[in-house]
Backbone of each chain as ProteinMPNN parsed JSONL, in Angstrom:
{"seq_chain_A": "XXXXXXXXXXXXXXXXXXXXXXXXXXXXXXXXXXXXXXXXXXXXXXXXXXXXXXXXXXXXXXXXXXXXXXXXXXXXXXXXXXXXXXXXXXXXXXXXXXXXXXXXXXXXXXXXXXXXX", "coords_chain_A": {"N_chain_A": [[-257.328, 102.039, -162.75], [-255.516, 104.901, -162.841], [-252.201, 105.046, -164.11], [-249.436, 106.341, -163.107], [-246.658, 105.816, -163.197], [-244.846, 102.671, -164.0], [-244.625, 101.411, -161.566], [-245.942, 102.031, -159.447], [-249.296, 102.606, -158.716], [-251.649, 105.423, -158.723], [-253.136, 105.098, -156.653], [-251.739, 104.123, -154.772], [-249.736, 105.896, -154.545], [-250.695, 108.012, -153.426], [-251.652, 107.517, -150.843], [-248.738, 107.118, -149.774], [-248.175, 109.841, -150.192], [-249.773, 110.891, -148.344], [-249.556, 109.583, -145.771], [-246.871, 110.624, -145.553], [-246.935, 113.544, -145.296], [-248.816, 113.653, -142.996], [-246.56, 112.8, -141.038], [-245.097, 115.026, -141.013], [-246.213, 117.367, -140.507], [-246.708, 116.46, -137.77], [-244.482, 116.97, -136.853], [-243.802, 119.458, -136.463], [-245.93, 120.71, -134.695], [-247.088, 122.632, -132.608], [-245.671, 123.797, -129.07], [-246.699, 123.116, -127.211], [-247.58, 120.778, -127.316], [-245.301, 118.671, -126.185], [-244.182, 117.215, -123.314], [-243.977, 118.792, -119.566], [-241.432, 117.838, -118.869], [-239.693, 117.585, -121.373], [-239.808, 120.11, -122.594], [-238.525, 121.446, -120.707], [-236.248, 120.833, -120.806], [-235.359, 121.009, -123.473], [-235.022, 124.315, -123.17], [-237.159, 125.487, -123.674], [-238.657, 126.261, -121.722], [-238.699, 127.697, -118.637], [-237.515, 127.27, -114.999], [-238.706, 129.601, -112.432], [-237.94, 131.053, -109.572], [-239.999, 131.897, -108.196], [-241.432, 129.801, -107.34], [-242.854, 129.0, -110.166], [-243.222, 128.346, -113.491], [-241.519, 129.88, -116.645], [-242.186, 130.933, -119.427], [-239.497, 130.483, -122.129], [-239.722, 130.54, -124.732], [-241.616, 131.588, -127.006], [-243.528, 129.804, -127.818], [-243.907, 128.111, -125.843], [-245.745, 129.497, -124.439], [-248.433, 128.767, -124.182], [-248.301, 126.835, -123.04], [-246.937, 127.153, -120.472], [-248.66, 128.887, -119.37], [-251.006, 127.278, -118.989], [-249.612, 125.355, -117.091], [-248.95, 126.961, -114.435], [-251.792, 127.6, -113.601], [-252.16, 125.781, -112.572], [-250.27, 125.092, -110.674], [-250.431, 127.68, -109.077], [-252.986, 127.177, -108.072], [-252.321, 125.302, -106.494], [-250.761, 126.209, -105.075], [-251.89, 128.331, -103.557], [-254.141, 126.811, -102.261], [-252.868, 125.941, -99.958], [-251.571, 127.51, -99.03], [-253.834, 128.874, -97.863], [-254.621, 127.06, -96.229], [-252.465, 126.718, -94.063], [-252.521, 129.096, -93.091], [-250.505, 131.131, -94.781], [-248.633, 133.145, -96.457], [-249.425, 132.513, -100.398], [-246.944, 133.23, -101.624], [-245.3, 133.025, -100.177], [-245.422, 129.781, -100.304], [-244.867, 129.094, -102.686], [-242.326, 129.912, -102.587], [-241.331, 127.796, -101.74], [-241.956, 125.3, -102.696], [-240.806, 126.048, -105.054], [-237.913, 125.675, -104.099], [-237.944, 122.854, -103.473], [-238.533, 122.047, -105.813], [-236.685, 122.636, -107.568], [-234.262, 121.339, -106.862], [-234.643, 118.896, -108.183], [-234.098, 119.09, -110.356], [-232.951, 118.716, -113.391], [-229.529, 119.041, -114.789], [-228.267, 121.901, -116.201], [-230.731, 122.808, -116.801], [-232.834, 125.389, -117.115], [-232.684, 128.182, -115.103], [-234.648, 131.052, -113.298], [-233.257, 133.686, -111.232], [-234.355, 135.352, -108.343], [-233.579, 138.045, -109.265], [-234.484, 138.405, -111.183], [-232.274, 137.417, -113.105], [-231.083, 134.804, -115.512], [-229.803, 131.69, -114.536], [-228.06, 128.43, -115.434], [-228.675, 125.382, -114.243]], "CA_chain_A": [[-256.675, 103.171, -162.067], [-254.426, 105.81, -163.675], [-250.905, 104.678, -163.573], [-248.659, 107.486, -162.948], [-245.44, 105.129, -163.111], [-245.495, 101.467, -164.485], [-244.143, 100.832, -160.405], [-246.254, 102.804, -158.585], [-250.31, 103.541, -159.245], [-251.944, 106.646, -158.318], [-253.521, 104.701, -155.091], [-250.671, 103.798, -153.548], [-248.808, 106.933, -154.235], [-251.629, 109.272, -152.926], [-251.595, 107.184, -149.457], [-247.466, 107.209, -149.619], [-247.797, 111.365, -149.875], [-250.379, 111.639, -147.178], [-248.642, 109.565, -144.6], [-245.848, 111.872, -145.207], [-247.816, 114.935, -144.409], [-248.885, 113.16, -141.583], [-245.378, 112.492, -140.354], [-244.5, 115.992, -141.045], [-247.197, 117.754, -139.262], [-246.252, 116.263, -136.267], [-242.836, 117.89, -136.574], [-244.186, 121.007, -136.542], [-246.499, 120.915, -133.421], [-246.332, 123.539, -131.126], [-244.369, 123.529, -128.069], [-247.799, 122.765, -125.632], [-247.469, 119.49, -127.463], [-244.233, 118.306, -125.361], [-244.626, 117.665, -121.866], [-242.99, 119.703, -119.312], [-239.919, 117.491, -118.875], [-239.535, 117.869, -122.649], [-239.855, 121.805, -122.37], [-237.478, 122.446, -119.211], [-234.441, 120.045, -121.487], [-235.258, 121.894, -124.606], [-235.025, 125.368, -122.605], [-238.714, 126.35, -123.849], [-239.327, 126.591, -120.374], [-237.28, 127.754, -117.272], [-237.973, 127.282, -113.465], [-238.149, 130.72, -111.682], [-237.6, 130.547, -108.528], [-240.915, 132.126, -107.142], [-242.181, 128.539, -107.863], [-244.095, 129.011, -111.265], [-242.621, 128.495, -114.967], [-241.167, 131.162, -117.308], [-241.581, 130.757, -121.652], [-237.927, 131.363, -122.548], [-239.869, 130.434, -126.24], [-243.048, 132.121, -127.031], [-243.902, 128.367, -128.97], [-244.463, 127.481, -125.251], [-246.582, 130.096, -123.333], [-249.83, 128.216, -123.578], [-248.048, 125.39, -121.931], [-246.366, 127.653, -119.534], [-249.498, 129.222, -118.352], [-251.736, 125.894, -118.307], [-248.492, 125.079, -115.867], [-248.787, 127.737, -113.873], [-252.228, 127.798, -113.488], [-252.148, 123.966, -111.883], [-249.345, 125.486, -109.436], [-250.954, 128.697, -108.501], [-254.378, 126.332, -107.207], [-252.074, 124.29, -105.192], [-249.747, 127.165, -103.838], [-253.366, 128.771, -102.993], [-254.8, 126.438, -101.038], [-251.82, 125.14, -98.923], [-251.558, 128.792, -98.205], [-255.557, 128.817, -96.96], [-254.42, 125.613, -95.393], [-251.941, 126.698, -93.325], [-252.797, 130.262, -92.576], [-249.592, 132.46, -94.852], [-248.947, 133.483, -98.49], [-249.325, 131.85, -101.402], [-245.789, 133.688, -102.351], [-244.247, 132.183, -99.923], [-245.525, 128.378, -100.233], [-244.632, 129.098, -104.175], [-240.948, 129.528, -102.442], [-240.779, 126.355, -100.556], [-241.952, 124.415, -103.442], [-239.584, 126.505, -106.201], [-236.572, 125.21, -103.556], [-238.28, 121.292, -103.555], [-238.703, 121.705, -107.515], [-235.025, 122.804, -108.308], [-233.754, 119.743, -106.417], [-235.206, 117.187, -108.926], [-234.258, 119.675, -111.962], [-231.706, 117.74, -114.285], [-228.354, 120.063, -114.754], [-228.459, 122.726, -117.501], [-232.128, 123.465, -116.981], [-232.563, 127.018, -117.294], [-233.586, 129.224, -113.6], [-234.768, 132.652, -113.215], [-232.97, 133.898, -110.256], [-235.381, 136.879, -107.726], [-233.523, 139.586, -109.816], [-234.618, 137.987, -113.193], [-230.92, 136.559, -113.892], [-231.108, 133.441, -115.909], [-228.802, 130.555, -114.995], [-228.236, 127.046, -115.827], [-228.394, 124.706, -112.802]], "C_chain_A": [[-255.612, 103.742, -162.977], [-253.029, 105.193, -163.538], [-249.725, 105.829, -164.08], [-246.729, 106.447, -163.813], [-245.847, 103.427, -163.831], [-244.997, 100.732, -162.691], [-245.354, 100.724, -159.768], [-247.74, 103.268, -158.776], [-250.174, 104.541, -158.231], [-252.384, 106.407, -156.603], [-252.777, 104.883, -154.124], [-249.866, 105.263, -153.328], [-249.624, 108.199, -153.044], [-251.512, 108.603, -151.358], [-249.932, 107.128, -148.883], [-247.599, 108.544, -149.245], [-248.61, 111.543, -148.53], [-250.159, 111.066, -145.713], [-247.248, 110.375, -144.415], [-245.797, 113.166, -144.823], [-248.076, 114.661, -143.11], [-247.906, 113.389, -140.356], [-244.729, 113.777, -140.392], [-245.024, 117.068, -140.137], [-247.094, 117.59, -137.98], [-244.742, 116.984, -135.967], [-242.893, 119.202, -136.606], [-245.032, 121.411, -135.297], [-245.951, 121.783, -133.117], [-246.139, 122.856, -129.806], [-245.98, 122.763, -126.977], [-248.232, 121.106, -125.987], [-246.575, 118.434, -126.525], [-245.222, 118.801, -123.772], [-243.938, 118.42, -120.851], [-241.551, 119.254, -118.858], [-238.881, 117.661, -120.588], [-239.034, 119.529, -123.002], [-238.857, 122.508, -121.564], [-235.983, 121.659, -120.303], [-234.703, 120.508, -122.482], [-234.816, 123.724, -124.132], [-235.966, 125.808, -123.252], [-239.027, 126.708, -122.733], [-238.607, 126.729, -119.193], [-238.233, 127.703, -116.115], [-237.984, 128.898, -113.018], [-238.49, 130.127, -110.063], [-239.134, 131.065, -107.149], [-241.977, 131.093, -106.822], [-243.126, 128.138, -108.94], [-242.598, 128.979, -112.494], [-242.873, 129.573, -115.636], [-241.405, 130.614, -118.721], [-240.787, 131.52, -121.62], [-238.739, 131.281, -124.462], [-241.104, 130.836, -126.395], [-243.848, 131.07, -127.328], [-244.33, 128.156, -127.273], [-245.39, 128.085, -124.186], [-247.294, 129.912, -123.102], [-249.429, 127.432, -122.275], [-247.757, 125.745, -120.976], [-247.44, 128.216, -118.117], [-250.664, 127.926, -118.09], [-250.391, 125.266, -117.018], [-248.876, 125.746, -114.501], [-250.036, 127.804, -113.33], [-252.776, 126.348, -112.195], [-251.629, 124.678, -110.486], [-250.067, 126.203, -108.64], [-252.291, 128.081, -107.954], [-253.493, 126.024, -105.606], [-251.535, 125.191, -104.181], [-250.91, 128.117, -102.782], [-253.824, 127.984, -102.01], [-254.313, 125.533, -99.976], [-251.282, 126.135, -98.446], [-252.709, 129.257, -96.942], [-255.088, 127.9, -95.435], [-253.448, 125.897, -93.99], [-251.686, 128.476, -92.111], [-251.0, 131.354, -93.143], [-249.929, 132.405, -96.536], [-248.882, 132.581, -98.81], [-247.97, 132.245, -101.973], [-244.806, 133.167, -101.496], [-243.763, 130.372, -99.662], [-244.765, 128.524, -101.801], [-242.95, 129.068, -103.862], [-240.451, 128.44, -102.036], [-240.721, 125.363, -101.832], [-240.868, 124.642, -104.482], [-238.321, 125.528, -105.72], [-236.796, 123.448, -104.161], [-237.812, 120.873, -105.209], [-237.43, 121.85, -107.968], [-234.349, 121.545, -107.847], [-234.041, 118.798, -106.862], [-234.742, 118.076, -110.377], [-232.914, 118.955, -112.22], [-230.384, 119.484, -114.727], [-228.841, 120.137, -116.245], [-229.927, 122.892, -117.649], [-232.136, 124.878, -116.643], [-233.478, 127.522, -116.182], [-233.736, 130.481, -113.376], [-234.893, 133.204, -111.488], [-234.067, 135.418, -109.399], [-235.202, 137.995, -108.453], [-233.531, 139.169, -111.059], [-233.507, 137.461, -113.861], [-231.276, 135.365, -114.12], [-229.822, 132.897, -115.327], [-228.974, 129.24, -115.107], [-227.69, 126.31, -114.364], [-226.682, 123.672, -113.006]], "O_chain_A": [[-254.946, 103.056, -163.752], [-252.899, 104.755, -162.395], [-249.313, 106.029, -165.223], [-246.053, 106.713, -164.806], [-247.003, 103.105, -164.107], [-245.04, 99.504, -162.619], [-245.871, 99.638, -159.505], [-247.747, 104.468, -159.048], [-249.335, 104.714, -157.347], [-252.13, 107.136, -155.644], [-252.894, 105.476, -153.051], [-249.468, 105.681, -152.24], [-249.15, 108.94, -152.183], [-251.202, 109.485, -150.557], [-249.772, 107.095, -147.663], [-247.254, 108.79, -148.089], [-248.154, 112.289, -147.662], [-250.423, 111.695, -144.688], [-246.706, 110.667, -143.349], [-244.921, 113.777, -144.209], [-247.631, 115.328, -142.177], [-248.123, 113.867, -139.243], [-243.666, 113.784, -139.772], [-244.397, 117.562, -139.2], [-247.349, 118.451, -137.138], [-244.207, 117.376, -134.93], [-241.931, 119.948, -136.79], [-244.795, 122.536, -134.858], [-244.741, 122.002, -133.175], [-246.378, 121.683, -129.521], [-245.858, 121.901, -126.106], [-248.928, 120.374, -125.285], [-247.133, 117.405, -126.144], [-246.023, 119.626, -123.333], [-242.942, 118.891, -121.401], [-240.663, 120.044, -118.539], [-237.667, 117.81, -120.724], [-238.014, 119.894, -123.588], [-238.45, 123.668, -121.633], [-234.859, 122.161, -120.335], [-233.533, 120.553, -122.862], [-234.22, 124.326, -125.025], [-235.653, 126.941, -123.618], [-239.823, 127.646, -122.692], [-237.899, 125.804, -118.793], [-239.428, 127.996, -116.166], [-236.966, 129.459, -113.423], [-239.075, 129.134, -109.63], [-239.282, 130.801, -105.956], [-243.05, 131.298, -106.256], [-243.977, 127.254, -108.834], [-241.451, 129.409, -112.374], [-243.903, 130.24, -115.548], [-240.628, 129.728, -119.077], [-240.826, 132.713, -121.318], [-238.229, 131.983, -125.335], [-241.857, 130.195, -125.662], [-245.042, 131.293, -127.123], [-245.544, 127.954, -127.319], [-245.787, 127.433, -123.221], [-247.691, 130.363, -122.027], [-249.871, 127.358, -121.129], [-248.086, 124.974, -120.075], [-247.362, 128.16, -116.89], [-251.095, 127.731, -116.954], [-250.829, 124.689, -116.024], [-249.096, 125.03, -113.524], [-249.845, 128.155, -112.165], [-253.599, 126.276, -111.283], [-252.311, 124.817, -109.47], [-250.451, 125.726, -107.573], [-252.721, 128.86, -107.103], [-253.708, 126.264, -104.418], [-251.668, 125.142, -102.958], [-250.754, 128.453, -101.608], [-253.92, 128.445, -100.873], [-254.929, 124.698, -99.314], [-250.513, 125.993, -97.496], [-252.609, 129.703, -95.799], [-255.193, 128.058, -94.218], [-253.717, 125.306, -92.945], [-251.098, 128.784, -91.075], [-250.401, 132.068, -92.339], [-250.768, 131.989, -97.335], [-248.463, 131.636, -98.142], [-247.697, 131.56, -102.959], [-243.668, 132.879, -101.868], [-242.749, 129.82, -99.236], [-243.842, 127.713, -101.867], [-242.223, 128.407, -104.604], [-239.253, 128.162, -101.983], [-239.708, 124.704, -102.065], [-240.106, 123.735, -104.82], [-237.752, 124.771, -106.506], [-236.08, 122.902, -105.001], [-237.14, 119.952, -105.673], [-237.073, 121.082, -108.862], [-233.905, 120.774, -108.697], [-233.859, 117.732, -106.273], [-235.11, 117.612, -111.456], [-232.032, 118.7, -111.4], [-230.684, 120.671, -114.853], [-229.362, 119.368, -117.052], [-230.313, 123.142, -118.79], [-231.338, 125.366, -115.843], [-234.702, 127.39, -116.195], [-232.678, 131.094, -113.236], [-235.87, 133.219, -110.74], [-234.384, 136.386, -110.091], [-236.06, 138.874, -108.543], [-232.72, 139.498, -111.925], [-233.599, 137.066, -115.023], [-231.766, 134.695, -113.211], [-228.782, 133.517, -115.548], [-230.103, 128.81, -114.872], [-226.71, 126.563, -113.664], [-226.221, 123.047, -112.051]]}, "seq_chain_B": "XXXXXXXXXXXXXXXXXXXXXXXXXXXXXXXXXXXXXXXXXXXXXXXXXXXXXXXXXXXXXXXXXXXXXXXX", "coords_chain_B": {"N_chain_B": [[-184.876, 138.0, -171.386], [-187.059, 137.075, -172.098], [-186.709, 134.455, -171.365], [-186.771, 134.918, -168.972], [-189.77, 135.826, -168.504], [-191.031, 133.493, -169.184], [-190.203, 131.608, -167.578], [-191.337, 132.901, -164.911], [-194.265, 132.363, -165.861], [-194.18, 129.734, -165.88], [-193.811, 128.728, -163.508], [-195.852, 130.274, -161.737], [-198.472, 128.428, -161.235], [-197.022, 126.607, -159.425], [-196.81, 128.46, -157.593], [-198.859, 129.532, -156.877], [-200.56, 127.212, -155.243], [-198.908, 126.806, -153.332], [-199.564, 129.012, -152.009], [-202.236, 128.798, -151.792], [-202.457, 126.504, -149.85], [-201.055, 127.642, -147.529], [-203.037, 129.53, -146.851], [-205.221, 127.235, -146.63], [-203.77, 126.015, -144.449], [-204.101, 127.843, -142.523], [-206.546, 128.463, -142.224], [-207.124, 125.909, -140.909], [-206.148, 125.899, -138.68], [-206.363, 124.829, -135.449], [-208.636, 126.696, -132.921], [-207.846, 127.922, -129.695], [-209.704, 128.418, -126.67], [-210.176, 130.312, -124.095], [-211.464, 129.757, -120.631], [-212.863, 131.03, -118.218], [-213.069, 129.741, -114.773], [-216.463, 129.287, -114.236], [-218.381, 131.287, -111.507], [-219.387, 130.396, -108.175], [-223.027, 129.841, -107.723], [-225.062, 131.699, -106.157], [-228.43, 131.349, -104.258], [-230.809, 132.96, -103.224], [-233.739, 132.666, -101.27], [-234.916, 133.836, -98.971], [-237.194, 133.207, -97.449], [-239.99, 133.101, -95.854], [-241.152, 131.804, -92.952], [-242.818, 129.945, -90.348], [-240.628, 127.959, -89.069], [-242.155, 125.034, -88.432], [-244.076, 125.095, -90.019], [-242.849, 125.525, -92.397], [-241.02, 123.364, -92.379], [-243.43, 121.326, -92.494], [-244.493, 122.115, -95.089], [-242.7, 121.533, -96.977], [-242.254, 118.808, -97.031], [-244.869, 117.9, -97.647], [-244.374, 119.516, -100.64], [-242.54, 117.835, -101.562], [-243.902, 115.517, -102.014], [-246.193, 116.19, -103.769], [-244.481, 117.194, -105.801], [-243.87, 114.647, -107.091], [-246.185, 113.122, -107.321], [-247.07, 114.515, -109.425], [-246.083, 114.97, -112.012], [-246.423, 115.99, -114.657], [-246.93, 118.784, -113.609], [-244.807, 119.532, -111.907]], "CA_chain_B": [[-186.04, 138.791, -170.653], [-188.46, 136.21, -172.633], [-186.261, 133.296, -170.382], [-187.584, 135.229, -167.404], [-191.086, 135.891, -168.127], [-191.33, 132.261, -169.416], [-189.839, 130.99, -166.133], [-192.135, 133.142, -164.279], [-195.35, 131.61, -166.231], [-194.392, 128.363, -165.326], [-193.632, 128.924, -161.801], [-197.352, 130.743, -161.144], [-199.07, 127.529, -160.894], [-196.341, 126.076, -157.789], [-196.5, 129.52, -156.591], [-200.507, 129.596, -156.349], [-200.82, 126.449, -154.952], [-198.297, 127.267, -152.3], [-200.324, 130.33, -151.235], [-203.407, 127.82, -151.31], [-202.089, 125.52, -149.112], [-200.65, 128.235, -146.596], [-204.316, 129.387, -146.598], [-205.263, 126.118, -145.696], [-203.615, 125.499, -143.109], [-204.198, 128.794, -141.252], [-207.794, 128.2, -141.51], [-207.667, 125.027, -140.189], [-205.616, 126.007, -137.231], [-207.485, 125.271, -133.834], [-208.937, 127.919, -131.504], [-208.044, 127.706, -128.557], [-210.654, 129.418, -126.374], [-210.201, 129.92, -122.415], [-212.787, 130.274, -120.548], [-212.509, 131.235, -116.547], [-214.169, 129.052, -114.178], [-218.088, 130.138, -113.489], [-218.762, 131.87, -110.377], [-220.763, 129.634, -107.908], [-224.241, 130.319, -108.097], [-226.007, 132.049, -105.44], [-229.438, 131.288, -104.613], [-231.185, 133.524, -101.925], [-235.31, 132.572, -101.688], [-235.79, 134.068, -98.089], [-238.6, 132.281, -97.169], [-240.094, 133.806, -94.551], [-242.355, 130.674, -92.867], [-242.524, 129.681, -88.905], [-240.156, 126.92, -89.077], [-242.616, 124.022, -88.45], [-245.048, 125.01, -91.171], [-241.763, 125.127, -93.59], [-241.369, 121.255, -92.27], [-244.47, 120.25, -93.545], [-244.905, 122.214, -96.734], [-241.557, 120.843, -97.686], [-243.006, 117.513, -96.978], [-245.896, 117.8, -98.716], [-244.235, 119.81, -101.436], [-241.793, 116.677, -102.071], [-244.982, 114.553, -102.636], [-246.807, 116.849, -104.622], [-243.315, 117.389, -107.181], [-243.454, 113.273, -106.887], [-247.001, 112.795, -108.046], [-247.611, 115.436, -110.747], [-244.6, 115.169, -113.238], [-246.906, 117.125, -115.333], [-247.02, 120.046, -113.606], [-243.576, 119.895, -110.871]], "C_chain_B": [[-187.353, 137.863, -170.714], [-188.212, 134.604, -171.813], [-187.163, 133.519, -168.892], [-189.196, 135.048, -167.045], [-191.858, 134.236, -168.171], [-191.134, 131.356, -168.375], [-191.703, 131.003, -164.904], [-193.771, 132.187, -164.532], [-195.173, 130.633, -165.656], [-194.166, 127.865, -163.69], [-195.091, 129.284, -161.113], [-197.749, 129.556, -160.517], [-198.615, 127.091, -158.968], [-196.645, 127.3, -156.994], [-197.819, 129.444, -155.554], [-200.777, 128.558, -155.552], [-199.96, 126.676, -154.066], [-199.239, 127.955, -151.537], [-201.808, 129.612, -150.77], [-203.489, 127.063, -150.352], [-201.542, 126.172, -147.678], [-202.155, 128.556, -146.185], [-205.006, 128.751, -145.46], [-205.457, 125.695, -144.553], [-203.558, 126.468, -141.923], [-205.661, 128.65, -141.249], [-208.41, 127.345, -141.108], [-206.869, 124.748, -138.762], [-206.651, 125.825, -136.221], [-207.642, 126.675, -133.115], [-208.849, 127.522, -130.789], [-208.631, 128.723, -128.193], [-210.651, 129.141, -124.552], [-211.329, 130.721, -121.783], [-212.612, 130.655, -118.778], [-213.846, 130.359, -115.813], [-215.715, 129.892, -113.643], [-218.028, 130.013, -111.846], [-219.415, 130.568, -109.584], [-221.786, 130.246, -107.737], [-224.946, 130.76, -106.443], [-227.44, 132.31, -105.43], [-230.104, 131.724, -103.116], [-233.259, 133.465, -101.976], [-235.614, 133.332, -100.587], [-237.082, 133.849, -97.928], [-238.743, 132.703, -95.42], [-241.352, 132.802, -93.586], [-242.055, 130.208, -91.192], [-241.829, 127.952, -89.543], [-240.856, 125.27, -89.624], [-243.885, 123.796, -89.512], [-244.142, 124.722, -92.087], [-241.631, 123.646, -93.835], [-242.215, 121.277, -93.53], [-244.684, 120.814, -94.691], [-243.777, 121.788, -97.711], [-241.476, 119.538, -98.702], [-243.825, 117.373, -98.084], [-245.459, 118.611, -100.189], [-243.253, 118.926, -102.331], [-242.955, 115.555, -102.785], [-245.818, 115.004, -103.838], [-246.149, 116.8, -106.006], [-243.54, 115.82, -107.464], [-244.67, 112.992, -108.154], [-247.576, 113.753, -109.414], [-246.174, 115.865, -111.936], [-244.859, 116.556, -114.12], [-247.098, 118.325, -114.82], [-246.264, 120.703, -112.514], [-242.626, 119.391, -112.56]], "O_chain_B": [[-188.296, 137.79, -169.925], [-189.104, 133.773, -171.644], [-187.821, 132.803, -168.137], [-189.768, 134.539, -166.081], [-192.824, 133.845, -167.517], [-191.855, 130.363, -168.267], [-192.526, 130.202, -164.46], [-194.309, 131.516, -163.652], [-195.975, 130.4, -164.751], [-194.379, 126.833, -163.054], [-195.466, 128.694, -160.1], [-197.487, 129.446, -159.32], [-199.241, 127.152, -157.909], [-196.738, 127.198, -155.771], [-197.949, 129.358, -154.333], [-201.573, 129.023, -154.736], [-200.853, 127.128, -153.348], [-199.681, 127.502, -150.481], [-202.377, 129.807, -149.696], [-204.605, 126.853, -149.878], [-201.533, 125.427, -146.697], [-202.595, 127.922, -145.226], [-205.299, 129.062, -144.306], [-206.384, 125.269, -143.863], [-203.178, 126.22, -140.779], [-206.132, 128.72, -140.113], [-209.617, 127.347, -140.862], [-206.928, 123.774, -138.012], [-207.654, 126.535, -136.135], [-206.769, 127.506, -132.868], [-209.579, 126.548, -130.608], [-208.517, 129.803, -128.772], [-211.0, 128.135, -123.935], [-211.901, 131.762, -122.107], [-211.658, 129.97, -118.411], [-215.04, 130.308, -116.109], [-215.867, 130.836, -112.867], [-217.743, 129.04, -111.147], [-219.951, 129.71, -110.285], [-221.603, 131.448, -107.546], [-225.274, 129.838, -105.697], [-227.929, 133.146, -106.19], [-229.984, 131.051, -102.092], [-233.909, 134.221, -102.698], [-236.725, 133.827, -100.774], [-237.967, 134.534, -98.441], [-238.068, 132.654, -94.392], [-242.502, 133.239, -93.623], [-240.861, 130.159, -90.896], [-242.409, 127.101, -90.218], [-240.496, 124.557, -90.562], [-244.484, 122.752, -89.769], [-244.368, 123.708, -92.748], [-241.899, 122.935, -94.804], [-242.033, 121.263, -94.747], [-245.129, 120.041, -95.54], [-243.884, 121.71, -98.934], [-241.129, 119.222, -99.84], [-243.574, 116.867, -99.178], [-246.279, 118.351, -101.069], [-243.106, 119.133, -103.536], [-242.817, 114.946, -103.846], [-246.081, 114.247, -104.773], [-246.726, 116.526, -107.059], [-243.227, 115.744, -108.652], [-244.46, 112.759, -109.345], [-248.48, 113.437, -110.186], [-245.641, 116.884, -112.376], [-244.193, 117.574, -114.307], [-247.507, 119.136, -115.651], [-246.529, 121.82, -112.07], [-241.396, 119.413, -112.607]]}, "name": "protein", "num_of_chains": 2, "seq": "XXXXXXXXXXXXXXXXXXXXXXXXXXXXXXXXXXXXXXXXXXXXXXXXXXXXXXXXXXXXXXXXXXXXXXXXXXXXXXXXXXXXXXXXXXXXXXXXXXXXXXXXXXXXXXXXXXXXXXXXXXXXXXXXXXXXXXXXXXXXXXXXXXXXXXXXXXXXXXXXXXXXXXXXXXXXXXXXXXXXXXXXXXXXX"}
């Protein structure tokens, strides 16, 4: 084998650089990597209050709408279920869901005002 | 006149280093920064729901946030 160094061959070094790519790559993920407790304490992602998630970071709008798309089933058919909107089961749950949110998570109030809980 | 300017030369240095040191210590003065207490937060959802349906989707919307981390 070539020996780059009299420490270090070429083997070892080439599997040293490409676990470091490795390890770097992952630090770069996009945001739909994190889960959504990860996302709401980073502020990638805010609560609004009509019961669906907002991307405050564009890095997380896949994740936001795979979110959203979970919600909007359930707020659907517990609307069917009970005979009213889906806009206003999406409020009952928004209220339930802010009551477990950890302080300083970011909320988008009915008239679009952000604040921090 | 050559007492003076020769003075002066040797004075620059203390002088500069004075002015360095006044510097200094004005740009490592603190800020103080006041801030007025935040408003409390008003949160108006009107939820418009016959009472006893509100109950239970409450209910069931506590269980639901419970079991799906991933997506409450």
């Amino acid at each position: 084998m070539l020996h780059i160094s009299g420490v270090i061959d070429s083997k070892l070094l080439l599997k040293i650089i490409s676990i470091a790519l490795l390890a770097l790559s992952l630090c770069v993920m996009p945001a739909w990597a994190d889960n959504l407790e990860q996302l709401r304490a980073s502020g990638a992602i805010g609560e609004s209050l009509t019961g669906y998630v907002v991307a405050r970071n564009p890095s997380a709008q896949a994740a936001a709408n795979a979110i959203n798309a979970k919600r909007r089933a359930i707020y659907q058919q517990k609307a069917a279920e009970q005979g009213v909107s889906p806009e206003e089961v999406g409020k009952v749950y928004a209220l339930e869901i802010f009551k477990t949110l950890p302080a300083g998570t970011w909320v988008q109030k009915s008239n679009g005002q952000w604040i921090q809980k | 006149m050559h007492k003076f300017h020769r003075r002066m030369i040797e004075t620059t240095p203390a002088v500069a280093l004075l002015i360095l040191c006044c510097l200094a210590i004005a740009a490592c003065t603190p800020t103080v920064r006041v801030e007025s207490p935040k408003e409390p937060i008003t949160i108006n959802l009107n939820i418009k729901l016959d009472a006893d349906i509100r109950v239970k989707l409450e209910e069931e919307a506590k269980q639901d946030i419970k079991a799906n981390p991933d997506v409450f």
